[in-house]
C-alpha positions as CSV (number, residue, x, y, z in Angstrom):
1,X,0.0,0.0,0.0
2,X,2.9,2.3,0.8
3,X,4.6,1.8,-2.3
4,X,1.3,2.4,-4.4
5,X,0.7,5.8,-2.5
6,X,4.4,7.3,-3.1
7,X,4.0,6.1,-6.8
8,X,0.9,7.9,-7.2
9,X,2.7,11.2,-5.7
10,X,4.9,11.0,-7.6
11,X,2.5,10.2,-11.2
12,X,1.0,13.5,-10.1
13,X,4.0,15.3,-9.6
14,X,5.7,14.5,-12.8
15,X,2.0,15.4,-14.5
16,X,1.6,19.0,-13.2
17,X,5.7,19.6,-13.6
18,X,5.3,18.4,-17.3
19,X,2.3,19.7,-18.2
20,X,2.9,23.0,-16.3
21,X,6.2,23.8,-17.7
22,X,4.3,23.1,-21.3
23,X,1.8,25.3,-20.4
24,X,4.1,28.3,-19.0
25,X,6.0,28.1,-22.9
26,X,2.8,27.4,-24.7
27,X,0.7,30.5,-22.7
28,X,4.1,33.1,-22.8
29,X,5.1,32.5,-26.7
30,X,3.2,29.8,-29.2
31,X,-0.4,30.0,-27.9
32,X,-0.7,34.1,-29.9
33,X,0.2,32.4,-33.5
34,X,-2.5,29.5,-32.7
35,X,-5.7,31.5,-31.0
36,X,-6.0,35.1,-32.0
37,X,-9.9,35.6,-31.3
38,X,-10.2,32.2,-28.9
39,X,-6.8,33.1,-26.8
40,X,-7.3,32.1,-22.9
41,X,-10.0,28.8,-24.5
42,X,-7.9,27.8,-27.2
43,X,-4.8,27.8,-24.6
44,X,-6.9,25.9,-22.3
45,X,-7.9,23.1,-24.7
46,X,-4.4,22.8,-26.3
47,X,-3.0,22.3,-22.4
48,X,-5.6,19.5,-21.7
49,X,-5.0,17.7,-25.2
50,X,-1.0,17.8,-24.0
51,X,-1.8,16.4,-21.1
52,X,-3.8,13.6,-22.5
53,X,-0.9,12.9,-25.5
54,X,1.8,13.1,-22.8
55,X,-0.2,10.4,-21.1
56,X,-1.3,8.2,-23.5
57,X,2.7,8.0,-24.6
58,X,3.6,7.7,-20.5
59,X,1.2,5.0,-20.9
60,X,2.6,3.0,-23.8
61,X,6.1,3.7,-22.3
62,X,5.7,2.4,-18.9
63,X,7.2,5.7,-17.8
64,X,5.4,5.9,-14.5
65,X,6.4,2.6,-13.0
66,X,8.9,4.5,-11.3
67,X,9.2,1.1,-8.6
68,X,9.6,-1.4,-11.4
69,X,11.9,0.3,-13.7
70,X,15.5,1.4,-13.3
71,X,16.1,5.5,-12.5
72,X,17.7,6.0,-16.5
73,X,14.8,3.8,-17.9
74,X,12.1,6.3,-16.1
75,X,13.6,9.2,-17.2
76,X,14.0,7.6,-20.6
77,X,10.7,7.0,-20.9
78,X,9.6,10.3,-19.7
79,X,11.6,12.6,-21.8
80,X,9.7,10.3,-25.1
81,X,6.6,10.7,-23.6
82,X,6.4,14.5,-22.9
83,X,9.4,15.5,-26.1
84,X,7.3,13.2,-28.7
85,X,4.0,15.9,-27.0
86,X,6.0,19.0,-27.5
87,X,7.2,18.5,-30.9
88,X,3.3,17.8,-32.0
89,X,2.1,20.5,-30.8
90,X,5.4,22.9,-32.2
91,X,4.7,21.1,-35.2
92,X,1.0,22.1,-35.3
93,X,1.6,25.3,-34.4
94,X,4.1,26.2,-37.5
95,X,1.4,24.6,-39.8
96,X,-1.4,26.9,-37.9
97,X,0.8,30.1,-38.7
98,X,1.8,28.5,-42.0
99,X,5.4,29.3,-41.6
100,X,8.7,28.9,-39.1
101,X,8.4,29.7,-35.5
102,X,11.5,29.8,-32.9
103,X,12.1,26.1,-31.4
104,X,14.3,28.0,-28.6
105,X,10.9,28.3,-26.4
106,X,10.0,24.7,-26.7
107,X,13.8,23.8,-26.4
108,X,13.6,25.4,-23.0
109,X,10.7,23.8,-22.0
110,X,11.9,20.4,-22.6
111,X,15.2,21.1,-21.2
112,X,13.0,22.0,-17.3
113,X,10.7,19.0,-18.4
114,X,14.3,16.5,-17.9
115,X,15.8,18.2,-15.2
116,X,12.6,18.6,-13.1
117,X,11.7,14.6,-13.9
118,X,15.2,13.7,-13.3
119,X,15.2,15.4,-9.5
120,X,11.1,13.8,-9.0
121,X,12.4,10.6,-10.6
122,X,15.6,10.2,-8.7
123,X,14.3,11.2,-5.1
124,X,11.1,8.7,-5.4
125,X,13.4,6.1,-6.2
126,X,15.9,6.7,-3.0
127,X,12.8,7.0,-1.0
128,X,12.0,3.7,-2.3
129,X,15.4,2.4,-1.3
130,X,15.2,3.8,1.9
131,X,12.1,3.3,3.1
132,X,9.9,0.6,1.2
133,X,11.0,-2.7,2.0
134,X,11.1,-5.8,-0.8
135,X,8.3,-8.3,-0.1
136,X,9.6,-11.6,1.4
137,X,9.0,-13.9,-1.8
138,X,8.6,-17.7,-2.2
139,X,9.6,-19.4,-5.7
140,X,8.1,-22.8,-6.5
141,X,9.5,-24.3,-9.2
142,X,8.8,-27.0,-11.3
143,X,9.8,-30.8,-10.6
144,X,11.7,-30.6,-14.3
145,X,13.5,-27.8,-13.7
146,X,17.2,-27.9,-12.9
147,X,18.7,-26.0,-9.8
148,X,20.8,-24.0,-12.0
149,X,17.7,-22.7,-14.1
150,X,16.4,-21.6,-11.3
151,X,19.7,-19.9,-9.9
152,X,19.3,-18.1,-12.6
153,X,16.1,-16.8,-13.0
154,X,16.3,-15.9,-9.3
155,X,19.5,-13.8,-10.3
156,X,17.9,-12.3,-13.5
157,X,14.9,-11.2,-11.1
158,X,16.9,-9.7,-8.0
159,X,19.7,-7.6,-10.7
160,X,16.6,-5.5,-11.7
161,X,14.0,-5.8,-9.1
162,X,15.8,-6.2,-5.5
163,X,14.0,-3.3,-4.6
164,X,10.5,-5.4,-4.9
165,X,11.8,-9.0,-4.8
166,X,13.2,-10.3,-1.6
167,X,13.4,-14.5,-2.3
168,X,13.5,-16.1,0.5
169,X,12.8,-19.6,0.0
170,X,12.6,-21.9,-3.4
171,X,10.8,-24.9,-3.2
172,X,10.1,-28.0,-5.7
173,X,6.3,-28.7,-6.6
174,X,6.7,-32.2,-5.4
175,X,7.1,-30.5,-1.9
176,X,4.2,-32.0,0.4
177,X,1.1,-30.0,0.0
178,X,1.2,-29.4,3.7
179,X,4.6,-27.8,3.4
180,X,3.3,-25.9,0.7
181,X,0.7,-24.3,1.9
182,X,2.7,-23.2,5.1
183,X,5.4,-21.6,3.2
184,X,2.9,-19.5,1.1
185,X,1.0,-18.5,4.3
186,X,4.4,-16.8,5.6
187,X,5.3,-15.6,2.2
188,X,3.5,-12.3,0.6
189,X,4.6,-12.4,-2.9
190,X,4.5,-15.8,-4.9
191,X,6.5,-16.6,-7.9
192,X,5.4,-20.2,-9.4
193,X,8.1,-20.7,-11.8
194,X,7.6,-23.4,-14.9
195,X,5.2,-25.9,-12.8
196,X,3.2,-28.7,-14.4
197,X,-0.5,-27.6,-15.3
198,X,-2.5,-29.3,-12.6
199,X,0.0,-28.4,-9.5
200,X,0.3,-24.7,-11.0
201,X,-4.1,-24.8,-10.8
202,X,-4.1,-26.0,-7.0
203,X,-1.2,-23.2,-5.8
204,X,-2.7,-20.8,-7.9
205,X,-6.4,-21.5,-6.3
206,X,-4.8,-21.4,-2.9
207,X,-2.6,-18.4,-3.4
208,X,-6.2,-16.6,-4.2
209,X,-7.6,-17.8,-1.3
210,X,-5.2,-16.3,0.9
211,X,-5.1,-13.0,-1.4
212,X,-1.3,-13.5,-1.9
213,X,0.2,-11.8,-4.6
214,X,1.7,-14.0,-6.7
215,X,3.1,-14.6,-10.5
216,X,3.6,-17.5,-13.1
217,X,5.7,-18.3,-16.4
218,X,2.8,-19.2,-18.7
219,X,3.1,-22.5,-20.5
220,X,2.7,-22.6,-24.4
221,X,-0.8,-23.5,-24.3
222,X,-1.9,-21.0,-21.9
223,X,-0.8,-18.5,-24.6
224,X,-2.2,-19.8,-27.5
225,X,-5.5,-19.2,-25.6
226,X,-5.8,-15.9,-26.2
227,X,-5.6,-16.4,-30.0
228,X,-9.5,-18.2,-28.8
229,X,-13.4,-16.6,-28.7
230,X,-16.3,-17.5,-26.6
231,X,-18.8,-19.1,-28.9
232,X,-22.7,-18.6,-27.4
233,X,-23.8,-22.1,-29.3
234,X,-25.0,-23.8,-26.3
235,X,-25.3,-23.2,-22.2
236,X,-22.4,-24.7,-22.1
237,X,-19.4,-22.5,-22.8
238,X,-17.4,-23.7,-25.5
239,X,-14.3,-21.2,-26.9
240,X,-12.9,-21.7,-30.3
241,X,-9.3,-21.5,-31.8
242,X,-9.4,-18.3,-34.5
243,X,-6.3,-19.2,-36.3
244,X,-5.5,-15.2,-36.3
245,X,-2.0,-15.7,-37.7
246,X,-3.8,-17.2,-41.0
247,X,-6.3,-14.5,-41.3
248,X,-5.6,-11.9,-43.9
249,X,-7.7,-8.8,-42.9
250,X,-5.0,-6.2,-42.4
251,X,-2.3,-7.9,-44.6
252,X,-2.4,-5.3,-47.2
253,X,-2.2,-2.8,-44.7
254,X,0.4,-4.5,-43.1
255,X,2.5,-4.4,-46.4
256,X,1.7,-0.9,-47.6
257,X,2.8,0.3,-44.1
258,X,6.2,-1.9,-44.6
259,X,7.0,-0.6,-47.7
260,X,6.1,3.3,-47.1
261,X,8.3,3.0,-43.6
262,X,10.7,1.1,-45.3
263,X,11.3,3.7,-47.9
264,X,11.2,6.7,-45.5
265,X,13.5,5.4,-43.3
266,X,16.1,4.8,-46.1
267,X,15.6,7.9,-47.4
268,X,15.9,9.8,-43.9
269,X,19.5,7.8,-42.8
270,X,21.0,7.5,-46.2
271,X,23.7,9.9,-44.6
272,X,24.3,7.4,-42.1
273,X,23.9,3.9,-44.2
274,X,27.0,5.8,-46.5
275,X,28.9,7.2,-43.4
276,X,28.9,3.5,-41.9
277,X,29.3,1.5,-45.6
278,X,32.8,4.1,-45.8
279,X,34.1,3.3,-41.8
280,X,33.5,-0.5,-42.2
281,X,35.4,-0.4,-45.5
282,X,38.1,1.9,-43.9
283,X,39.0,-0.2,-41.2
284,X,39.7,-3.6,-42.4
285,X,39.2,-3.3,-46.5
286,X,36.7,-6.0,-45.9
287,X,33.0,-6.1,-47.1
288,X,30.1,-4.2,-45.9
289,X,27.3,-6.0,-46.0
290,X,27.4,-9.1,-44.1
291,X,24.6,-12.1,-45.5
292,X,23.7,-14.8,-43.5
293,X,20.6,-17.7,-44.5
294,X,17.8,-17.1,-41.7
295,X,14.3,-18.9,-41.8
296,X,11.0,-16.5,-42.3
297,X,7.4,-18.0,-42.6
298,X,7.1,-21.1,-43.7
299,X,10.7,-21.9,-43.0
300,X,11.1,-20.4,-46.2
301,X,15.0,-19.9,-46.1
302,X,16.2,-16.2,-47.3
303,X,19.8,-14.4,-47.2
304,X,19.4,-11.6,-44.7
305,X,21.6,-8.1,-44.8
306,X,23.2,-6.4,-42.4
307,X,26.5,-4.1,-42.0
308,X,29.2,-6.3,-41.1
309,X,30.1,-5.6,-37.4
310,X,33.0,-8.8,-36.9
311,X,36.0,-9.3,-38.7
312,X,36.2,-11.3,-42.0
313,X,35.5,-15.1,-41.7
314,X,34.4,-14.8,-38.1
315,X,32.3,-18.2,-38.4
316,X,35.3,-20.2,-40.3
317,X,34.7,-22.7,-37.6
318,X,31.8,-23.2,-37.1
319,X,28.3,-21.0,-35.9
320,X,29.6,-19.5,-33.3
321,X,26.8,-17.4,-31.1
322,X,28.2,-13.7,-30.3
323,X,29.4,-13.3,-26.4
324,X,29.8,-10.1,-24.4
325,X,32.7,-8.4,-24.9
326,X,33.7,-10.9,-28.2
327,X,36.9,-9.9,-29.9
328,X,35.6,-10.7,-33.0
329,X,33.8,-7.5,-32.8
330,X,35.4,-4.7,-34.6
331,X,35.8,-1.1,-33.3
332,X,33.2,-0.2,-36.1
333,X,31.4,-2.8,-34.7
334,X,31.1,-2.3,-31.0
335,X,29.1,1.4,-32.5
336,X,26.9,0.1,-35.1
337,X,25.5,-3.1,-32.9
338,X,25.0,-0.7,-29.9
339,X,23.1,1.8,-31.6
340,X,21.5,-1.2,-33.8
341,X,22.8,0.4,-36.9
342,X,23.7,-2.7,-38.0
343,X,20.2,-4.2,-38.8
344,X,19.5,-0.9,-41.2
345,X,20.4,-3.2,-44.4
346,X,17.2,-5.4,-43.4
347,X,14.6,-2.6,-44.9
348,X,16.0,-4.1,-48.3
349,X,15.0,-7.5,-46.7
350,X,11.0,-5.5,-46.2
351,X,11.1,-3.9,-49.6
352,X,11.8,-8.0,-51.6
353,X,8.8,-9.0,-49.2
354,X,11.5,-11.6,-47.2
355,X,10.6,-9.7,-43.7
356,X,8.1,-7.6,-42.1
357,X,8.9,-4.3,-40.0
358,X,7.0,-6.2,-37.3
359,X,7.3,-9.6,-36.1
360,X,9.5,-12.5,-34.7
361,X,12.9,-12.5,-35.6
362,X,14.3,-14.3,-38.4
363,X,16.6,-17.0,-37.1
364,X,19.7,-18.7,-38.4
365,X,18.5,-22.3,-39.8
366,X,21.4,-23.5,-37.9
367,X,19.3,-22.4,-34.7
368,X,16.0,-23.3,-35.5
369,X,17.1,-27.1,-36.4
370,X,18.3,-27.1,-32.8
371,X,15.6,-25.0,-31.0
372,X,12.9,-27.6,-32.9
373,X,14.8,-30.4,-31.5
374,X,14.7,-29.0,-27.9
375,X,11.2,-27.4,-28.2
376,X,9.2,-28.6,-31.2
377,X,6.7,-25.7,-30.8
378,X,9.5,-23.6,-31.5
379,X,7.9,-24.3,-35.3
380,X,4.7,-21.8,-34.5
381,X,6.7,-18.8,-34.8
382,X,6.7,-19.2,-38.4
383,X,3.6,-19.2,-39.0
384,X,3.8,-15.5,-39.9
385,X,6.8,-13.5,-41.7
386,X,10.1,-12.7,-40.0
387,X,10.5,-9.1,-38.7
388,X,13.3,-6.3,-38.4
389,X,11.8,-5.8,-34.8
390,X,8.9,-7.7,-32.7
391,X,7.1,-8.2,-29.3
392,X,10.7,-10.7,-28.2
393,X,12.7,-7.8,-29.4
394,X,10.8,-5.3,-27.5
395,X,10.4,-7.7,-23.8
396,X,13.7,-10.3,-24.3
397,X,17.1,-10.0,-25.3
398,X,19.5,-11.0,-27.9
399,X,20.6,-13.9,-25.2
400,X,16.9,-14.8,-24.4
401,X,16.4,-18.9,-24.5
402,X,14.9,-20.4,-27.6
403,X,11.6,-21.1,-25.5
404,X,11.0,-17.5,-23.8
405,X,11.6,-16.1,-27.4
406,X,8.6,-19.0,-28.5
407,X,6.4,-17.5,-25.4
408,X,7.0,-13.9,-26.1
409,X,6.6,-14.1,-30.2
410,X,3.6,-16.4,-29.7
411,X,2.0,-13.2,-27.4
412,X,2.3,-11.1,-30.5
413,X,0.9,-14.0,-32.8
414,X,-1.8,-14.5,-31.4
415,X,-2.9,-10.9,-30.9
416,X,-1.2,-9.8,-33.9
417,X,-2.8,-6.6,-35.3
418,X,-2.0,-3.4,-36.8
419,X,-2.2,-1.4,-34.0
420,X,0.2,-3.4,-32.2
421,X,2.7,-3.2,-34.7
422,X,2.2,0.4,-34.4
423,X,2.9,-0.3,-30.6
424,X,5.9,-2.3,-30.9
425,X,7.4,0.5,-33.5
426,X,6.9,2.7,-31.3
427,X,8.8,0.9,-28.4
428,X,11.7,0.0,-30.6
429,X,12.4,3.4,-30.3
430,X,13.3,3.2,-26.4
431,X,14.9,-0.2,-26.9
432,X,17.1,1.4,-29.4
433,X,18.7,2.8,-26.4
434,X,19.3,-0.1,-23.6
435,X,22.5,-1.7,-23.7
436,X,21.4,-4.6,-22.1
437,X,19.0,-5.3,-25.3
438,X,22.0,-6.5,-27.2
439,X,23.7,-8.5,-24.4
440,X,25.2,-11.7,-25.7
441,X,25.7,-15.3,-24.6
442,X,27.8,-16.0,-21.8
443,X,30.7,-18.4,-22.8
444,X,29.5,-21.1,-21.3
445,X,26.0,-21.0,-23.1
446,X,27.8,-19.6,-26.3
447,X,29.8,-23.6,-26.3
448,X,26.9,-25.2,-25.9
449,X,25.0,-23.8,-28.7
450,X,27.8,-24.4,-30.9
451,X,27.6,-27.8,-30.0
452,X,24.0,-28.4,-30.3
453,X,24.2,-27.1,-33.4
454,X,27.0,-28.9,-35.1
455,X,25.1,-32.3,-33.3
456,X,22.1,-31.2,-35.6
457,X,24.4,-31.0,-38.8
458,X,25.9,-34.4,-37.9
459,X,29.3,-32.7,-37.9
460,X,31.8,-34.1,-35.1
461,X,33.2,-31.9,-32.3
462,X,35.4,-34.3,-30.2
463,X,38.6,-33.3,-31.4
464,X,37.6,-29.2,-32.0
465,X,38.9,-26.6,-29.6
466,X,36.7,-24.9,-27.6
467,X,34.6,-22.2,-28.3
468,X,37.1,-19.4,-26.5
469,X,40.2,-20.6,-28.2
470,X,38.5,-20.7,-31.9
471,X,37.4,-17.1,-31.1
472,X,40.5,-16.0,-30.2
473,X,42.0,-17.4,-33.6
474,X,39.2,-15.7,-35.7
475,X,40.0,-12.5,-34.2
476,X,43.7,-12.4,-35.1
């Protein structure tokens, strides 16, 4: 309860500071070229309409869960919200007057917009730190899962949430019921991590019983339920499977919007597709472009583009997934994969009809012959076309495992729509700018892919070196 109440403070404080330092710029300089006869009404109504777009971007952004979110993701997410506001209404403002009109003004007001959310944003979250204490948490995991899956989820939750999350306790579903239910009862917050179906049913049931907060992973099924609608035929309630990825309302739509964004967006960075075609060339004399087979739907296979960010023959032992801090990386490369740069190639991959702006990524056949021996479901993400960005791209990371990336990319399948996509385009923007988006495989993970996936090409890896040392060799 205490944490709601200081969020809400500070959602209202970060709403009057926004919209009042709008409405101090707007009121003193723009509002005289909008409203000449209407002054003080018009300047009302165009301060409530900022205030609902400022929202309804805060909103999208997630830029008031000030308790969930890190202090530089907050203020990220603010300074979209509120700048993407301003510049709509500068915007309309110059075509109202039907000609240029200072920015300084509006410069000035976003510049007290970030300092005054930085100060409201960083204070809430040391009075968070200080004073609201993580709820004791229980984690039940499921009888299949190894100890050092859930080591790790447990570290994956506490790096970015410590603040909410204090675990306690992890138990195995095969625990005695009795047990159980005790360990909940002294536990406020419930995390029931990968459980069979039936066990998940009974903690659940008993968890809302007691009114505990709790969370689960959902299992493939449970997400292909939303893709489902009631059908009245009877008084019994049936619900029917609407095969949404097959439908093809909206596909046109779909590829208009892929080729009209595809185009602008060339034609806005061209500068900066030439800038980064002349450093990559500069550097080692190599190629650009990089081209690689992925699968799209269908498991039609296609040769995807993108600048080449590692040195020449960086795979001439084998598929090697990308680890942090990989030598192979060039200097070029360490800018162009941070800033994603690298992918801009793929809008020639939209404009063939390969990819989509929007949906799951296009993976390496190498991967997808080992992510369908490991999860065979893995297959349903290609029911619909490959995409430069998507809901896995958006919510997961470059090292996300095969199945999260199944469960995230199936979420978008089965609610796939154009307004989403407009959602998710939206969003790439801000993940754009988080490092740990493009975070790669820790050694240890990186080897075993690489063996996996030579296993599924039949190809021997007794006598190979390990995954470090061919690295190393590439790189020199």
């Amino acid at each position: 309860m205490e944490k709601k109440h200081v969020t809400n403070t500070a959602r209202t404080l970060l709403e009057l500071w926004n919209t009042g330092a709008f409405a101090i710029v707007w009121l003193a300089w723009y509002n005289r070229f909008n409203f000449e006869t209407y002054y003080i009404a018009g300047g009302i109504l165009t301060i409530f309409l900022f205030f609902t777009v400022y929202n309804m971007f805060c909103s999208l952004y997630k830029a008031f869960r000030i308790a969930s979110s890190s202090i530089g993701e907050t203020i990220f997410s603010q300074v979209i919200s509120f700048g993407v506001a301003d510049l709509i209404f500068y915007v309309e403002c110059c075509l109202v007057w039907n000609q240029y009109i200072s920015i300084l003004p509006g410069c000035l007001a976003v510049a007290g917009q970030a300092l005054g959310t930085a100060l409201i944003v960083y204070l809430t979250k040391r009075y968070f730190t200080e004073h609201v204490s993580p709820k004791n948490t229980l984690l039940i995991y499921g009888k299949d899962t190894g100890g050092q899956e859930v080591e790790d989820f447990c570290g994956r939750i506490l790096k970015k949430y410590a603040h909410l999350f204090d675990i306690q306790c992890t138990v195995s579903e095969d625990t005695p019921w009795e047990e159980l239910t005790a360990e909940i009862g002294r536990h406020g917050t419930i995390l029931l991590y990968e459980l069979s179906g039936g066990r998940r049913t009974d903690l659940a049931t008993y968890c809302m019983k007691l009114h505990r907060q709790f969370y689960f992973t959902p299992r493939i099924f449970d997400i292909l339920l939303q893709g489902c609608s009631p059908r009245h035929l009877l008084d019994t309630p049936l619900m029917k499977y609407d095969y949404i990825s097959e439908k093809q309302e909206g596909d046109m739509l779909k590829r208009t919007t892929d080729i009209l964004f595809s185009l602008l967006i060339l034609i806005l960075l061209s500068p900066v597709l030439l800038v980064t075609a002349a450093a990559i060339k500069l550097e080692d004399g190599g190629p650009v472009l990089f081209k690689q087979k992925r699968c799209t739907k269908d498991a039609r296979v296609f040769e995807i583009l993108k600048f080449r960010s590692m040195v020449v023959d960086a795979e001439k032992y084998g598929v090697i997934p990308c680890q942090g801090n990989d030598p192979r990386i060039t200097k070029v490369g360490k800018l162009i994969r941070a800033t994603r740069i690298d992918e801009l190639p793929q809008l020639f991959n939209i404009l063939k009809g390969d990819m989509s702006l929007v949906g799951p990524r296009p993976e390496r056949v190498e991967h997808v012959e080992q992510y369908m021996k490991e999860v065979p479901e893995f297959g349903y993400r290609m029911q619909v076309k490959g995409g430069l960005t998507g809901y896995a791209q958006i919510f997961g990371k470059y090292n996300t495992s095969a199945y999260d990336k199944l469960r995230l990319d199936l979420m978008y399948i089965e609610n796939k729509s154009f307004l989403l996509d407009l959602k998710i385009l939206m969003l790439t923007i801000r993940t754009v700018f988080q490092p740990e988006s493009t975070e790669g495989f820790t050694e240890e993970k990186s080897r075993t892919m690489n063996q996996k996936a030579r296993q599924a090409k039949v190809v021997s890896i007794e006598s190979e070196p390990k995954d470090a040392d061919l690295i190393k060799q590439v790189a020199k």
